[in-house]
C-alpha positions in Angstrom: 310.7 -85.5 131.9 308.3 -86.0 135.2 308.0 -89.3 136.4 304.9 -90.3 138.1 304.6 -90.9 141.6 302.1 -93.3 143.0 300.5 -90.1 144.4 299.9 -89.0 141.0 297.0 -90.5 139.1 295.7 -89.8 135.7 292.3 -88.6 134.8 289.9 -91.1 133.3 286.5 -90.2 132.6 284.5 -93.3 133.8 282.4 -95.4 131.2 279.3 -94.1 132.7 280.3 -90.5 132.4 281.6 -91.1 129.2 278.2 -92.7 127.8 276.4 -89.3 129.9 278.5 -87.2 127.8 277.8 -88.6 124.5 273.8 -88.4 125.5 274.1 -84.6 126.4 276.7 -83.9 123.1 273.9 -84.9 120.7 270.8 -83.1 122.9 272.9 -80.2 122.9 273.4 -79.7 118.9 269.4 -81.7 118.1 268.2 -79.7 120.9 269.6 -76.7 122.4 266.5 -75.5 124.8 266.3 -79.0 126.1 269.8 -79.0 126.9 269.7 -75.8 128.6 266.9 -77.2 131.3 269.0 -80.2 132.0 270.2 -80.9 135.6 272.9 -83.6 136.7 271.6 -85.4 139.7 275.1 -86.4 141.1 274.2 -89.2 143.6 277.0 -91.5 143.6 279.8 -91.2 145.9 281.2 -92.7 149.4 280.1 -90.0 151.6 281.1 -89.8 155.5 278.6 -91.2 158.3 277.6 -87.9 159.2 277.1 -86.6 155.4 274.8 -90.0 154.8 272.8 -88.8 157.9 272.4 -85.0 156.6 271.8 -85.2 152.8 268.0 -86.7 153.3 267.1 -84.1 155.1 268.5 -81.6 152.5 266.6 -84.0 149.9 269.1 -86.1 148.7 266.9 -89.0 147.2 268.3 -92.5 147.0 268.1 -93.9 143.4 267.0 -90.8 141.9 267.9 -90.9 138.0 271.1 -89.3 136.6 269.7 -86.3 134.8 266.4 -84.6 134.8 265.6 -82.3 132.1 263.3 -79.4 132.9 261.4 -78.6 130.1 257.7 -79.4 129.4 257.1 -81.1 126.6 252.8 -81.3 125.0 252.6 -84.6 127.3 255.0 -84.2 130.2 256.2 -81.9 132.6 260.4 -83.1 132.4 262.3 -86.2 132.0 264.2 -88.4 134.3 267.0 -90.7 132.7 268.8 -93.3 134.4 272.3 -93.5 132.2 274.0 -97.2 132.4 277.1 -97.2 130.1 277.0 -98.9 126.7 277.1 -102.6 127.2 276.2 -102.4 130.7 274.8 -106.0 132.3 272.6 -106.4 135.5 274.1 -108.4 138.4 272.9 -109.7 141.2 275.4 -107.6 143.5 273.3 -104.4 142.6 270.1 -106.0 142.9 268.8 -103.9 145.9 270.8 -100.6 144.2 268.9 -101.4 140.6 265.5 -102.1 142.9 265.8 -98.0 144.6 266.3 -96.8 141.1 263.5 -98.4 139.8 261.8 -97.5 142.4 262.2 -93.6 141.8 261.6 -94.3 137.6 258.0 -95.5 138.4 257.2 -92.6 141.6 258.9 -90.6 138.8 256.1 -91.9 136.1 253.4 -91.8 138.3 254.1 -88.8 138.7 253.0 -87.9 135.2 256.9 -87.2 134.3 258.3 -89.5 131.6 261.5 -91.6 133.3 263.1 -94.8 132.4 266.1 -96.3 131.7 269.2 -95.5 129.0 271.5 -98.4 129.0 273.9 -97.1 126.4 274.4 -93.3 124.1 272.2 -95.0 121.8 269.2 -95.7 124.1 269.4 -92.0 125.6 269.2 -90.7 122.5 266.5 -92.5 121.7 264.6 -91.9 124.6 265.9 -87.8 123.8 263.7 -88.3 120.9 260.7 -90.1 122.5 260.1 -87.2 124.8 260.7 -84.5 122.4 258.1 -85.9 120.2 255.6 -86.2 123.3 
């Protein structure tokens, strides 16, 4: 028997992650060819001073959505979700956080991509379905 140290920490898959999981589970069985264009936009992260001043320049985007699915749909060019975890409730302490990413949804929609929120598995399923039928 190993006893744990309090170096030793166990793996947890956050809620977020989780929820992002579920979302990609069911694209990839309803829809294998959009799961095969999708990209993870990993933006989250405490980062050094010197890696904060260096990942604009390589186009590191602040509030840029989660995942962007790459594949053209009749309507749009690709997708941009923004994944909150099931049950997930703004506050006022990521009021300027929740501002950037809305920010980048409607530059995104502008654009002429569809992008918008999916605040729970359900939601980005949902919104799975929306753009496939576009």
């Amino acid at each position: 028997m190993r006893l744990r140290t309090h170096q030793q920490k166990k793996f947890q898959i956050k809620p977020e992650d989780r929820t992002t999981i579920n979302i990609l589970e069911y694209c990839k069985l309803a829809h294998p060819r959009l799961y095969s264009s999708v990209i993870k936009i990993h933006n989250e992260g405490n980062r050094s001073r010197s890696t904060n001043i260096l990942l604009p320049r390589l186009g590191f985007r602040v509030g840029a959505s989660d995942l962007f699915f790459a594949y053209p749909t009749a309507t749009y060019p690709g997708l941009f979700m923004e994944i909150k975890k099931d049950g997930w409730k703004y506050t006022k302490a990521q009021e300027e956080h929740i501002k950037r990413q809305q920010a980048f949804i409607d530059q995104m929609n502008a654009n002429g991509y569809l992008a918008d929120w999916a605040i729970g598995t359900d939601a980005g399923i949902a919104l799975i379905e929306k753009y496939m039928k576009s």
